[in-house]
N, CA, C and O atoms as a DFTB+ gen file, in Angstrom:
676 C
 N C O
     1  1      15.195     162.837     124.613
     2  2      13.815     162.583     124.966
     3  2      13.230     163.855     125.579
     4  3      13.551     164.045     126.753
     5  1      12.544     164.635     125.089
     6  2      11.585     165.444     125.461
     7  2      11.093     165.341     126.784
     8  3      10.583     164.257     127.066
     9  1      11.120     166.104     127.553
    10  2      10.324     166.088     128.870
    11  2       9.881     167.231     129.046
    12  3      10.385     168.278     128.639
    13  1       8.891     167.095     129.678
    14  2       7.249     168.062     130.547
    15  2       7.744     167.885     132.146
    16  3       7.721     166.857     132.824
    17  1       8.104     168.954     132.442
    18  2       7.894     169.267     133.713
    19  2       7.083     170.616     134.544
    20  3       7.558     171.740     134.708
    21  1       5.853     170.163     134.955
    22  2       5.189     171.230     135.732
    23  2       4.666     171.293     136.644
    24  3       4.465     170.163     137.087
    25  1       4.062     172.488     137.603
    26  2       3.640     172.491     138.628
    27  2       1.952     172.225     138.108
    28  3       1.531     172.609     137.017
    29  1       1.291     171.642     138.926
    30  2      -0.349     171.983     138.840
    31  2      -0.688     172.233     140.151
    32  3      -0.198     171.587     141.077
    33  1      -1.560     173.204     140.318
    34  2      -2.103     173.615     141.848
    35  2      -3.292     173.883     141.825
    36  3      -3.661     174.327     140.738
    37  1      -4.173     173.781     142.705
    38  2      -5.378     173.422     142.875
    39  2      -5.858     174.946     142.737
    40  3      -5.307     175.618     143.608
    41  1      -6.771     175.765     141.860
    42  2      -6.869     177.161     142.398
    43  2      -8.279     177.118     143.607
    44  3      -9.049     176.158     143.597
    45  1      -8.413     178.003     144.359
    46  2      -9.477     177.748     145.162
    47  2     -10.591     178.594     144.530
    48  3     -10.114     179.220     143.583
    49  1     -11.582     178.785     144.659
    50  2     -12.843     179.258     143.756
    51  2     -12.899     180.926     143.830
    52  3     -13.129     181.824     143.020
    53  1     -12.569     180.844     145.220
    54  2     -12.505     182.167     145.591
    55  2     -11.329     183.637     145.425
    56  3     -11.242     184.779     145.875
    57  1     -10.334     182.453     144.199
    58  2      -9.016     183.471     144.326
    59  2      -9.363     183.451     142.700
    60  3      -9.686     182.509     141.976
    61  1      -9.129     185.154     142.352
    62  2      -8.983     185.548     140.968
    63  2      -7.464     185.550     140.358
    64  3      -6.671     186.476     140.183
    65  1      -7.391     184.418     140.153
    66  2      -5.591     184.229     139.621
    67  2      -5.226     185.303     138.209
    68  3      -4.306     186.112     138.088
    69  1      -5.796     185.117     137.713
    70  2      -5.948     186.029     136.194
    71  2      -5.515     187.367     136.940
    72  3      -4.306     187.526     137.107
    73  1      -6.732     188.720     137.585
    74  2      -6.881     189.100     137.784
    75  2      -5.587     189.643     138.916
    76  3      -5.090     190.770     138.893
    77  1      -5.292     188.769     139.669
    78  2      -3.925     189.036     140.631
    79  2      -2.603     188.887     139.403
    80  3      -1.589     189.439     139.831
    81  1      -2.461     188.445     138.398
    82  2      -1.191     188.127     137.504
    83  2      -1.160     188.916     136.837
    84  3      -0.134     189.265     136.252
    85  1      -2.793     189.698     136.655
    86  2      -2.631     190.852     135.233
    87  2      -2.727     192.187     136.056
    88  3      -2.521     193.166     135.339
    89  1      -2.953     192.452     137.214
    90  2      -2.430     193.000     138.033
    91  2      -1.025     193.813     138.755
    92  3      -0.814     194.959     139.154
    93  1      -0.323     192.703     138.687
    94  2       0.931     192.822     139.121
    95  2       1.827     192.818     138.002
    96  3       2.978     192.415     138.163
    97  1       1.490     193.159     137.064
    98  2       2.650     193.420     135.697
    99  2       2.557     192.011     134.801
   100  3       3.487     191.875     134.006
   101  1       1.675     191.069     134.822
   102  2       1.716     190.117     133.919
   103  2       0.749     190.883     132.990
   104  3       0.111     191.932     133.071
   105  1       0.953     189.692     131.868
   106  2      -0.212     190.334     130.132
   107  2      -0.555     189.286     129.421
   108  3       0.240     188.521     128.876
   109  1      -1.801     189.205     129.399
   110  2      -2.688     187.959     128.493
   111  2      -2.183     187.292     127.421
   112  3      -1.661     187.876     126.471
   113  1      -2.269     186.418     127.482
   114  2      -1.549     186.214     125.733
   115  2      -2.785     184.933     125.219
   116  3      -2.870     185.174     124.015
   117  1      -3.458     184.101     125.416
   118  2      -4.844     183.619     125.030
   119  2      -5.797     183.258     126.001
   120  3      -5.471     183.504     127.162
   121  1      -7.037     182.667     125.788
   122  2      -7.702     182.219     126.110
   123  2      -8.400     181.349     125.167
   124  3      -8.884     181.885     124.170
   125  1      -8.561     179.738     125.371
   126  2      -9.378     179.184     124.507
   127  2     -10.190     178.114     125.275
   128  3     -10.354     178.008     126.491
   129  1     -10.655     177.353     124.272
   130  2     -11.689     176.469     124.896
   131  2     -10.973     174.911     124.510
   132  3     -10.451     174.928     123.395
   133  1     -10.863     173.579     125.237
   134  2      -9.692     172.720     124.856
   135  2     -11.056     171.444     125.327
   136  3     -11.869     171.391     126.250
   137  1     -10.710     170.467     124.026
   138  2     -11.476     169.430     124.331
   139  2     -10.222     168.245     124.063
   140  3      -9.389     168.143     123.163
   141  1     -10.441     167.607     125.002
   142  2      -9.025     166.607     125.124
   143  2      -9.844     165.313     125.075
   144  3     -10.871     165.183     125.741
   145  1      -9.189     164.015     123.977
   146  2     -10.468     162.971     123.903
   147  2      -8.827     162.025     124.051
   148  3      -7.968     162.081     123.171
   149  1      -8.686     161.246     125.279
   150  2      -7.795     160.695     125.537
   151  2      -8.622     158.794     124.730
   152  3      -9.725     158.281     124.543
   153  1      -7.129     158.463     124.532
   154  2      -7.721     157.037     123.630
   155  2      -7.017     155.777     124.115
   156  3      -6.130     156.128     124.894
   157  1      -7.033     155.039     124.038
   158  2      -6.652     153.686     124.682
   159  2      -7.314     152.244     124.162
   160  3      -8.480     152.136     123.783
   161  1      -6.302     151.113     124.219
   162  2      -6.932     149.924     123.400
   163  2      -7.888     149.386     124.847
   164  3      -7.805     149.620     126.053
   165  1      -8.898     148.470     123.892
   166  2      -9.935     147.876     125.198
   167  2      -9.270     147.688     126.447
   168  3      -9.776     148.230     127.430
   169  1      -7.913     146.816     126.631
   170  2      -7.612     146.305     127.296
   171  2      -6.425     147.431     128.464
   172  3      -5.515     147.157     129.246
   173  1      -7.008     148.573     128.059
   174  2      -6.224     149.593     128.962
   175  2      -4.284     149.773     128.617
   176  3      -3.488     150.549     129.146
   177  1      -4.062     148.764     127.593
   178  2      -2.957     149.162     127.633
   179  2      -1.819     150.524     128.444
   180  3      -1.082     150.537     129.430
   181  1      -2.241     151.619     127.293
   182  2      -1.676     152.720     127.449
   183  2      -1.758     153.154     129.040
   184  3      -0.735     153.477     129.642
   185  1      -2.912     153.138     129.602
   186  2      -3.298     153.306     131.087
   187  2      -2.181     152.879     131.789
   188  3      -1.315     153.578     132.315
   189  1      -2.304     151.319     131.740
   190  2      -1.994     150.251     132.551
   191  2      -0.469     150.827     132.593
   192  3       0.047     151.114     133.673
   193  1       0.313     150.999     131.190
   194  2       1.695     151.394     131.741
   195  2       2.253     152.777     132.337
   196  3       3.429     153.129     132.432
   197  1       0.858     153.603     132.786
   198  2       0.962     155.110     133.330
   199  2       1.000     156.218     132.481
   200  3       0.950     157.378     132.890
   201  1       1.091     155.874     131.252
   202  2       1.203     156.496     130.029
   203  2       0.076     157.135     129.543
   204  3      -0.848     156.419     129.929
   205  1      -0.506     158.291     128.770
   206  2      -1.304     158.557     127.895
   207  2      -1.965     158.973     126.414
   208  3      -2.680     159.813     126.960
   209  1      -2.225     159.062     125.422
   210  2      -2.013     158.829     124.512
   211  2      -3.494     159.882     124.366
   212  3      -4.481     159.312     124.830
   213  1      -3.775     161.268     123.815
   214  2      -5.034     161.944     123.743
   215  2      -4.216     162.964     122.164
   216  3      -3.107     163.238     121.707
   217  1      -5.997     163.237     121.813
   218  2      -5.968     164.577     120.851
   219  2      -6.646     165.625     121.279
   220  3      -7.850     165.571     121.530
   221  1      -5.634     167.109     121.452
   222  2      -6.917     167.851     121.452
   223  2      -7.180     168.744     120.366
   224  3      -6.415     169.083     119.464
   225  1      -8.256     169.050     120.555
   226  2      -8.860     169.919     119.839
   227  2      -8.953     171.337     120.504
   228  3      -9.506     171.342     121.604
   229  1      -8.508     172.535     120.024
   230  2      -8.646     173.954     120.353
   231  2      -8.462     174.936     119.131
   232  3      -8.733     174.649     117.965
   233  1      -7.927     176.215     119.606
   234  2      -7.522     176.952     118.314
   235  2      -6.634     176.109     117.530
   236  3      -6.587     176.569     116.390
   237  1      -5.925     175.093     117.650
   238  2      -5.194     174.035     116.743
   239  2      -5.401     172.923     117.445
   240  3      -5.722     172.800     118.627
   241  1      -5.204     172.163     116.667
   242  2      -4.920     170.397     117.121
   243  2      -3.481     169.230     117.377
   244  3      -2.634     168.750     116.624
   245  1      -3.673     169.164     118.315
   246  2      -2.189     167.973     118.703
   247  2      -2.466     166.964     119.184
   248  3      -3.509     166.616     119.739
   249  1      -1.282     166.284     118.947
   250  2      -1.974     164.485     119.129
   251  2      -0.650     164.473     120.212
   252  3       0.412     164.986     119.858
   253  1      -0.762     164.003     121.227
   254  2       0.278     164.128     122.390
   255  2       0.449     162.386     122.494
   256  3      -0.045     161.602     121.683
   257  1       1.051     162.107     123.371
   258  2       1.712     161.091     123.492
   259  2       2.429     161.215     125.290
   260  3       3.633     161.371     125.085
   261  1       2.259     161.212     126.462
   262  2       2.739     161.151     127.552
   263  2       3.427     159.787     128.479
   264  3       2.644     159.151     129.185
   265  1       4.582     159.468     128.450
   266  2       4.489     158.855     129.292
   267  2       4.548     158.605     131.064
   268  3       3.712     159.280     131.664
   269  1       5.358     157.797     131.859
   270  2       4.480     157.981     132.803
   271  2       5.329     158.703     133.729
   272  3       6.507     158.852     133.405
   273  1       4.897     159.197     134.886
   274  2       5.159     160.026     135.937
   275  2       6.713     159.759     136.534
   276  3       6.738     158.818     137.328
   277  1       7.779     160.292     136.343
   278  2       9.179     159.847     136.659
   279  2       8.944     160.263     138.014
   280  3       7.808     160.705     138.189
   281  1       9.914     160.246     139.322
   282  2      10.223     160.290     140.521
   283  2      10.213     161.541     140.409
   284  3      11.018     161.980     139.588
   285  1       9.509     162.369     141.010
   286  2       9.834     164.185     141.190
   287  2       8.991     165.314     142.231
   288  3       7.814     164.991     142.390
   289  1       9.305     166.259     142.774
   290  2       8.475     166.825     143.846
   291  2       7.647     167.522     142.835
   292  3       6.892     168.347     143.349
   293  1       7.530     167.386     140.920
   294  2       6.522     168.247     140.647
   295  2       6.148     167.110     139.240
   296  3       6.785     166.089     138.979
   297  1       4.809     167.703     138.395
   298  2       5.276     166.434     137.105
   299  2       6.260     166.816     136.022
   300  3       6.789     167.832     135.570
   301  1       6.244     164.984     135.745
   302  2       7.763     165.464     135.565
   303  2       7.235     163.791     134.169
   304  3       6.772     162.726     134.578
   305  1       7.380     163.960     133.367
   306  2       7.084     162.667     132.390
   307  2       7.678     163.195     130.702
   308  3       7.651     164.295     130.151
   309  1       8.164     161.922     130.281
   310  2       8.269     162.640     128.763
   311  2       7.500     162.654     127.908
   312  3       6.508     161.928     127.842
   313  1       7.808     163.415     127.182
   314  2       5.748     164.009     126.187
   315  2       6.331     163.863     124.835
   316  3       7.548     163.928     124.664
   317  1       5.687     163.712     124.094
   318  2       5.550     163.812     122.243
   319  2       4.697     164.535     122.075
   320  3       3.778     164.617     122.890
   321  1       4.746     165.246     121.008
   322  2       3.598     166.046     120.416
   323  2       4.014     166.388     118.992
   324  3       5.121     166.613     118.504
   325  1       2.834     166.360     118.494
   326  2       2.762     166.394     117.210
   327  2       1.631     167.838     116.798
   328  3       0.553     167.861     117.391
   329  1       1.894     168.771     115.971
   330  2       0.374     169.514     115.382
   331  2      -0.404     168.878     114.381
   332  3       0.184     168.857     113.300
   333  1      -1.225     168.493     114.374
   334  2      -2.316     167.923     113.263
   335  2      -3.390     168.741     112.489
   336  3      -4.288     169.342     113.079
   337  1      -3.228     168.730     110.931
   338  2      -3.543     169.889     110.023
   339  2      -5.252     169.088     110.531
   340  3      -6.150     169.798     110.982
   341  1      -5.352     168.194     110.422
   342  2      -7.070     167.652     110.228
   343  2      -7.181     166.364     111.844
   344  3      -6.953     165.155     111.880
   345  1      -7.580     167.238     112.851
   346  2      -7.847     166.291     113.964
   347  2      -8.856     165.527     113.584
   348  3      -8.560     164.349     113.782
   349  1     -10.014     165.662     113.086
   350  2     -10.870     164.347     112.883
   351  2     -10.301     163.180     111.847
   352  3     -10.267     161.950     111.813
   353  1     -10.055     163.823     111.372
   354  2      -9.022     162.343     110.478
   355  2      -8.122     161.499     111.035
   356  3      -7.759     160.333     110.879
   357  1      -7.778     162.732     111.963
   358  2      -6.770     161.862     112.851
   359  2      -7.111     160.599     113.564
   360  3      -6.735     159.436     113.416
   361  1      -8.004     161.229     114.449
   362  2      -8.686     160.360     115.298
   363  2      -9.454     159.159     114.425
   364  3      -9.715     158.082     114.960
   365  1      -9.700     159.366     113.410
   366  2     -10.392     157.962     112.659
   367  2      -8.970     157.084     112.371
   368  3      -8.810     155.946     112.813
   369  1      -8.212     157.628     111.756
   370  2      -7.379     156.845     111.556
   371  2      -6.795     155.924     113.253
   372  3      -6.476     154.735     113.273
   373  1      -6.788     156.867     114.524
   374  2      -6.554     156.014     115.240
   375  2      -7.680     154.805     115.852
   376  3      -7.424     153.630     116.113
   377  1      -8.823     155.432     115.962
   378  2     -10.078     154.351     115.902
   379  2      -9.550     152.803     115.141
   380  3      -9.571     151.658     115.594
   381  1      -9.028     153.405     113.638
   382  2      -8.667     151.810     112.835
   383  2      -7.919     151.632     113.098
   384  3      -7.958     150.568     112.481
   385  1      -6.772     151.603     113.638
   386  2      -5.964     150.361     114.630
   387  2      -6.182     150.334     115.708
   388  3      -5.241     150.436     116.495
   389  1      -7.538     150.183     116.191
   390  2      -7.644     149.556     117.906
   391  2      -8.057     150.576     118.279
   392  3      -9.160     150.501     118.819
   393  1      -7.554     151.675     118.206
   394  2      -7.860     152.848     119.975
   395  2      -8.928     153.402     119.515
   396  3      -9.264     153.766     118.388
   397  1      -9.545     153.424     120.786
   398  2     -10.959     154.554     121.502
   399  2     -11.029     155.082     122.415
   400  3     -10.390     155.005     123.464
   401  1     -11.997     155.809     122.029
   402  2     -12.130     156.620     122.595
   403  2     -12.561     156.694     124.469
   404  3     -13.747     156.457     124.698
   405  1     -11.706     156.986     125.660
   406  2     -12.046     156.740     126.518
   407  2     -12.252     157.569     127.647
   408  3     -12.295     157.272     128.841
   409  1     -12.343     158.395     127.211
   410  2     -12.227     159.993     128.282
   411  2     -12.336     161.437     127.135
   412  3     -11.775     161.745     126.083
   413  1     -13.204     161.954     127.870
   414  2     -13.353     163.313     127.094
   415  2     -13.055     165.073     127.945
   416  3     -14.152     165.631     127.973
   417  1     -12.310     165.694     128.377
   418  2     -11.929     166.431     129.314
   419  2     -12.175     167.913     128.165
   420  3     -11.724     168.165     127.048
   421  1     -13.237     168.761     129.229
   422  2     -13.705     169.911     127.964
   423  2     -12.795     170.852     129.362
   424  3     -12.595     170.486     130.520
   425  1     -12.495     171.831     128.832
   426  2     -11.803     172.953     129.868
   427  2     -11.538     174.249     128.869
   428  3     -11.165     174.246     127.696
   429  1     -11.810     175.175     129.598
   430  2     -11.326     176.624     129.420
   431  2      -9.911     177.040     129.849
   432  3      -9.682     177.264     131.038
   433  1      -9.016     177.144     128.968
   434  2      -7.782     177.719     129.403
   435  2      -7.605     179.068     128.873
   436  3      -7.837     179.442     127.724
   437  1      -6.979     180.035     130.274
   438  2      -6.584     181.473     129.732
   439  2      -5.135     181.174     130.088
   440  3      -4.835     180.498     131.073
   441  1      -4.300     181.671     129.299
   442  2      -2.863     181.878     129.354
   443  2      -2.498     183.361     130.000
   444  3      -3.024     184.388     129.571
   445  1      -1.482     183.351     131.144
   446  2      -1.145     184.621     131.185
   447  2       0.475     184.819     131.778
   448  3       0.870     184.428     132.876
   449  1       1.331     185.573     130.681
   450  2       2.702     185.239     130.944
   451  2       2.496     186.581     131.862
   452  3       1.915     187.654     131.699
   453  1       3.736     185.612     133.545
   454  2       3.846     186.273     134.352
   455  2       5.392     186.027     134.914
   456  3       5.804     184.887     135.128
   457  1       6.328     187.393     135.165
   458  2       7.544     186.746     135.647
   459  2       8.276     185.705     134.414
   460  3       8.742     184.694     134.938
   461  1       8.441     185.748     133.092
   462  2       9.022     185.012     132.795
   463  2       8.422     183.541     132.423
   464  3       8.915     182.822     131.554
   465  1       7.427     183.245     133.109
   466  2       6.754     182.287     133.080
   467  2       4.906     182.053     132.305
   468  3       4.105     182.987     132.348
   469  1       4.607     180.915     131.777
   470  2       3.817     180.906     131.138
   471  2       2.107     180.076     132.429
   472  3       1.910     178.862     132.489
   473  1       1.465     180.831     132.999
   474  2       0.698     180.393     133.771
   475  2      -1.119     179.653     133.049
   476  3      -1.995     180.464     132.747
   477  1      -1.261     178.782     132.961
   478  2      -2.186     178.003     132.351
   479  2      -3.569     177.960     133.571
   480  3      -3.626     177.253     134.578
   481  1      -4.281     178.656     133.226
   482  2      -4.875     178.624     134.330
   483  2      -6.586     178.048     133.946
   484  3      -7.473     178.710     133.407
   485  1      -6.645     176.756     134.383
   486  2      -7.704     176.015     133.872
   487  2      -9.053     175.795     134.425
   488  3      -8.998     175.345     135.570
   489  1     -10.490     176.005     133.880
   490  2     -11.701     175.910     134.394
   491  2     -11.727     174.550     133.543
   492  3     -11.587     174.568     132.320
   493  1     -11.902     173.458     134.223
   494  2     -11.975     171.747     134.445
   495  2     -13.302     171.329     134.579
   496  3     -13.853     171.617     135.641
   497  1     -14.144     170.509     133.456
   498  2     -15.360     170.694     133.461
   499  2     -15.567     169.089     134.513
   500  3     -15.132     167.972     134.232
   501  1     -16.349     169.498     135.707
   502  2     -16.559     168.327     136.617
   503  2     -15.347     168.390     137.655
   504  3     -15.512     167.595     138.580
   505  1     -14.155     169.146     137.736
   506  2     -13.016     169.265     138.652
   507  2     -13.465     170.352     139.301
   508  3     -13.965     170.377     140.425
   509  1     -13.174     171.728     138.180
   510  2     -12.877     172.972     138.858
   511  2     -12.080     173.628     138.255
   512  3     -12.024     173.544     137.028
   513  1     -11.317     174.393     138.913
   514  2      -9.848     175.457     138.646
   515  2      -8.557     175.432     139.178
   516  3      -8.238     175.580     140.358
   517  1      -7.733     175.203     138.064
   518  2      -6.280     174.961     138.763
   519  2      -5.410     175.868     137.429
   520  3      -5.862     176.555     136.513
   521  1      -3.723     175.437     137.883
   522  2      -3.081     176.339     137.557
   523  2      -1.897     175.347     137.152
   524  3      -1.480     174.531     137.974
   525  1      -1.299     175.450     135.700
   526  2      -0.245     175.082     135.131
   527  2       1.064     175.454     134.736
   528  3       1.101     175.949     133.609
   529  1       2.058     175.372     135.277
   530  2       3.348     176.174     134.707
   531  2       4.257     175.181     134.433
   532  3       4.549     174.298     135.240
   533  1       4.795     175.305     133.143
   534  2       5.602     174.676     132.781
   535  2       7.073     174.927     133.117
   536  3       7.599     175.833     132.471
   537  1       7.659     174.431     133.812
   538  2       9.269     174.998     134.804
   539  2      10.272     174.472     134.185
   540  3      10.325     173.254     134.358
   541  1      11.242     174.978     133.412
   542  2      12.876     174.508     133.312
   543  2      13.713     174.371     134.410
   544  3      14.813     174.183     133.890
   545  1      13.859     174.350     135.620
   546  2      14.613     174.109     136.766
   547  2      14.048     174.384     137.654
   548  3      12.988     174.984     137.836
   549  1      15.259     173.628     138.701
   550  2      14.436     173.669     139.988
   551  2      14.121     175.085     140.871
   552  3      13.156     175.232     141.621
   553  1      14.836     175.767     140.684
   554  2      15.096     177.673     140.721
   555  2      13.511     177.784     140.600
   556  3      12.893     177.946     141.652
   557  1      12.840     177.713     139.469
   558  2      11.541     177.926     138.946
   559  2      10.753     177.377     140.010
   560  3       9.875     178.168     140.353
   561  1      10.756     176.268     140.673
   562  2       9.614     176.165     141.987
   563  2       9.528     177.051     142.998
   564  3       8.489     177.304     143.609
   565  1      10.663     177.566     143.209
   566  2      10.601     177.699     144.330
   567  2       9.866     179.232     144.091
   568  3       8.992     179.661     144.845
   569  1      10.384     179.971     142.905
   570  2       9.901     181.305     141.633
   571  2       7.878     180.801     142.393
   572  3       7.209     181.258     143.320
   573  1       7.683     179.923     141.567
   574  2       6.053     179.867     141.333
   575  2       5.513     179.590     142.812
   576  3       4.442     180.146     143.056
   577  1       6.157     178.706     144.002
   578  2       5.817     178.532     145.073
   579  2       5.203     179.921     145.607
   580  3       4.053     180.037     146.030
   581  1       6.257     181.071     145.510
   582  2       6.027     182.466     146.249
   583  2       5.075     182.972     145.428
   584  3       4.497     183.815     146.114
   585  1       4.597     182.941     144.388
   586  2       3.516     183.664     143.111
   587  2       2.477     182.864     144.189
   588  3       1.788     183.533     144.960
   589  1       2.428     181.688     144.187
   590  2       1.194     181.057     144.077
   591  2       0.931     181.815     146.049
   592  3      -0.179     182.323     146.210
   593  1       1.528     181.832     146.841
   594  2       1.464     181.888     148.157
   595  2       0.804     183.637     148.113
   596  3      -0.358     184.026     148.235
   597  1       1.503     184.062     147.990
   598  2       1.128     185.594     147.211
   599  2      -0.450     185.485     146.443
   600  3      -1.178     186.450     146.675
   601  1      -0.813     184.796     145.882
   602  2      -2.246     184.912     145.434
   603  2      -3.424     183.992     145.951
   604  3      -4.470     183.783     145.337
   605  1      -3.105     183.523     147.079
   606  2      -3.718     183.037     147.495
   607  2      -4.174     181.686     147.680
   608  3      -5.237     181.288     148.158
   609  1      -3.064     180.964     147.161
   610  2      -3.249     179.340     146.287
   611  2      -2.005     178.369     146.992
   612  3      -0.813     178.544     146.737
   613  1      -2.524     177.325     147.917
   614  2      -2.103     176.497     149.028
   615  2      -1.050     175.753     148.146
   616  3      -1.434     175.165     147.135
   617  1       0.245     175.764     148.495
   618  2       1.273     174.775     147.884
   619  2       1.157     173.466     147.969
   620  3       1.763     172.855     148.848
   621  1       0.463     172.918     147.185
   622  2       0.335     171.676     147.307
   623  2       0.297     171.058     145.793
   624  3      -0.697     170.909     145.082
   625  1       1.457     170.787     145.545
   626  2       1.668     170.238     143.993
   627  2       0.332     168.908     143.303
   628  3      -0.483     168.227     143.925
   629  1       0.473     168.951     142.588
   630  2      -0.639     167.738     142.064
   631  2       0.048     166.934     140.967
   632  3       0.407     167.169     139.813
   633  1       0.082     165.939     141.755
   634  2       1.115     165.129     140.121
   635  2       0.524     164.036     139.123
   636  3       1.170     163.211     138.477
   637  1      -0.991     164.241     139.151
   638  2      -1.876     163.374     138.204
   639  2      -1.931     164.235     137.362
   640  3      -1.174     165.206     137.382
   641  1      -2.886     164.038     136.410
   642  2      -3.301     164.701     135.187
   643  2      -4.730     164.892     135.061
   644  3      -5.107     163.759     135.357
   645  1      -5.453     165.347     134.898
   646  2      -6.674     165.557     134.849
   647  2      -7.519     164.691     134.502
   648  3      -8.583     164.549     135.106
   649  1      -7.252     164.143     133.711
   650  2      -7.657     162.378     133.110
   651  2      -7.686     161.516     134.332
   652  3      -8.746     160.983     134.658
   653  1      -6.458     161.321     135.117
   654  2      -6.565     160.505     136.359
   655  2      -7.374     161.384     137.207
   656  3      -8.424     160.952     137.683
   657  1      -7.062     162.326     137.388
   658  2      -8.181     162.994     138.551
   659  2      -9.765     162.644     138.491
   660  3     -10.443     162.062     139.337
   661  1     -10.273     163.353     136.821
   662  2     -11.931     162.518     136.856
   663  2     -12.160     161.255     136.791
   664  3     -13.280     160.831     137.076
   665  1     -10.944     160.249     136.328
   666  2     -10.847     158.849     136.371
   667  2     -11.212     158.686     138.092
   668  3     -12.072     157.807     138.135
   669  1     -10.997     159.036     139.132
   670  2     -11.142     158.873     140.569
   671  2     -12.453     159.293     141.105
   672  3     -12.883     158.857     142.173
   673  1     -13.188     160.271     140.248
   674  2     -14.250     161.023     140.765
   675  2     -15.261     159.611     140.436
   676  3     -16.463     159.636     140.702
């Protein structure tokens, strides 16, 4: 079973994360624009069991599949993913068995590998700016804890998903 484990951290407005990573010996590797249209039957199913079920759309398309949040000091859930040659087809085809459309999350992501590590650093349309790293062990927190303290960015893990976060707003 596939698992996603990462840190998310809140960036504060005032810290240039990019700018401190490409700085200190990190190097760009994209930037795109990501529209995430999370789907669910009327009755909240997918929700209800902590799980999520979205397509996005960017320089390519994937149809993900998340489920829900295991016990962990960072997130920690198992993921599916799929690439999809034709996302709008996709999404019709899921429309005809039941699911809709129930959340739409537009964000700017720049990628910038730093240390070994791949830093996702997201402008959240209606959130803000935060920061994603995907970690293979526990070694790796404690790695991104000192990056993030070093640039200016309060250790304080976030273990929702962005979907639940504007779901609260």
């Amino acid at each position: 079973m596939p698992l996603e484990r990462e840190i998310k951290l809140k960036v504060p407005e005032d810290v240039d994360l990019e700018s401190f990573l490409l700085s200190n010996g990190g190097f760009f590797l994209k930037k795109e624009k990501q529209i995430d249209i999370y789907l669910d039957f009327d009755n909240y199913k997918i929700k209800k069991s902590g799980s999520a079920l979205r397509i996005r759309f960017s320089d390519d398309c994937f149809l993900t599949f998340k489920g829900p949040q295991k016990e962990d000091i960072v997130k920690n859930r198992e993921e599916y993913e799929v690439k999809v040659s034709d996302g709008e087809q996709a999404l019709k085809i899921l429309k005809s068995i039941g699911l809709a459309e129930k959340l739409r999350i537009v964000k700017e992501r720049t990628t910038v590998r730093y240390e070994g590590l791949n830093f996702e650093i997201d402008t959240v349309e209606g959130l803000g700016k935060f920061v994603e790293i995907e970690i293979k062990s526990n070694e790796e927190i404690q790695k991104v804890k000192t990056i993030a303290e070093k640039a200016g960015i309060a250790w304080s893990p976030i273990l929702k998903s962005y979907a639940e976060l504007i779901s609260e707003k």
